[in-house]
C-alpha positions in Angstrom: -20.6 -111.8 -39.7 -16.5 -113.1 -40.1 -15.4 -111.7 -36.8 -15.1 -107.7 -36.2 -11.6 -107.1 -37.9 -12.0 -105.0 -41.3 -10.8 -108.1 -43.0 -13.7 -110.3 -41.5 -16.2 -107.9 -42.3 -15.0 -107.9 -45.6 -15.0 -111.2 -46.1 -18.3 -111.7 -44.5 -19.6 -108.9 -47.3 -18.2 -110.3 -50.2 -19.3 -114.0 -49.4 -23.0 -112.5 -48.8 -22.9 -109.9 -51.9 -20.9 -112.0 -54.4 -23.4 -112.4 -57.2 -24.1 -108.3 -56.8 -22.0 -105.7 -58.8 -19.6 -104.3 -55.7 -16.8 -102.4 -55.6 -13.6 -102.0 -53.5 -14.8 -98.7 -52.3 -18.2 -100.8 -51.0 -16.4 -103.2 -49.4 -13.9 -101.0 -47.4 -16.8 -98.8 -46.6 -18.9 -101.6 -45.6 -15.6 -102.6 -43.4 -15.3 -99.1 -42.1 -11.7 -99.0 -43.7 -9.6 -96.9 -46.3 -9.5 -98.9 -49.8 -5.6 -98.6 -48.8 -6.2 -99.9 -45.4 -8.6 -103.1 -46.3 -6.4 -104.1 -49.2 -3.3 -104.5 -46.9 -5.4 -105.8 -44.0 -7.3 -108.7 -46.5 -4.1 -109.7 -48.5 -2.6 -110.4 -45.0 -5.5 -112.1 -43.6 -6.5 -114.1 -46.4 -3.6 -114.3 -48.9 -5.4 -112.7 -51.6 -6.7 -108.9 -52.3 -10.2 -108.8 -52.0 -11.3 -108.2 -55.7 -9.3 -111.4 -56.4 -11.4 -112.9 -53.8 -14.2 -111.6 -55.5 -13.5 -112.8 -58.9 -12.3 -116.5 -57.9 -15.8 -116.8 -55.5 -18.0 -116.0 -58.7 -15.8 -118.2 -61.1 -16.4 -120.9 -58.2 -20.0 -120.5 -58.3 -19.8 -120.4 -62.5 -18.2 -123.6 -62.3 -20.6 -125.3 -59.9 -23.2 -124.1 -62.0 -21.8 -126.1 -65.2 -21.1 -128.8 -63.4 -24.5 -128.8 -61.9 -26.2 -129.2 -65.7 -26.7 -125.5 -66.5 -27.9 -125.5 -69.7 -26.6 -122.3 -70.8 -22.8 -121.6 -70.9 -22.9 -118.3 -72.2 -25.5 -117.2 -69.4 -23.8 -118.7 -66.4 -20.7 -116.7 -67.9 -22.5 -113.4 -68.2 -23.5 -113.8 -64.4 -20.3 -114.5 -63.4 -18.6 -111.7 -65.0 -21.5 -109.4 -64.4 -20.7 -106.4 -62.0 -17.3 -105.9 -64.0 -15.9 -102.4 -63.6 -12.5 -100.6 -64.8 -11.9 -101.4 -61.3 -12.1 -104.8 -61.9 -10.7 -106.7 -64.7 -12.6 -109.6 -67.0 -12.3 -112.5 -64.9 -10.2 -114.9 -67.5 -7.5 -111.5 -67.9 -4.3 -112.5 -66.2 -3.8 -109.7 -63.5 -1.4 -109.0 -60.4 -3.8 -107.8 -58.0 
């Protein structure tokens, strides 16, 4: 696991959980943090709030897919925006998280 720090274990979560549906709550719980508390403690560890994190890790893997030959488009774009909540917008929507 990323180090012991709430942000590590975070990070450590979403990078092992990415392709799963997970939530904000998950990951601060999973952290052993307040929502409130992990999205401070991530943005200033990592320069990014964690659902941002989130999104841009499964776009990356979406994009590696494509580029690897996937032969479906509208498949690998289904996985990648799979897990969507109201807590978490479509991942093309512009957003200030």
């Amino acid at each position: 696991m990323t180090g012991t720090n709430p942000a590590g274990k975070a990070l450590w979560y979403i990078e092992s959980h990415y392709a799963e549906p997970i939530t904000l709550e998950e990951i601060a719980d999973v952290a052993g943090v307040s929502r409130h508390h992990l999205a401070h403690a991530f943005t200033a560890a990592f320069g990014q709030p964690a659902m941002r994190h989130l999104r841009s890790r499964r776009l990356s893997e979406a994009a590696r897919s494509l580029a690897g030959g996937a032969p479906d488009i509208l498949e690998v774009a289904l996985a990648a925006s799979m897990a969507l909540t109201r807590h978490s917008p479509a991942p093309f929507a512009s957003s200030s998280d």
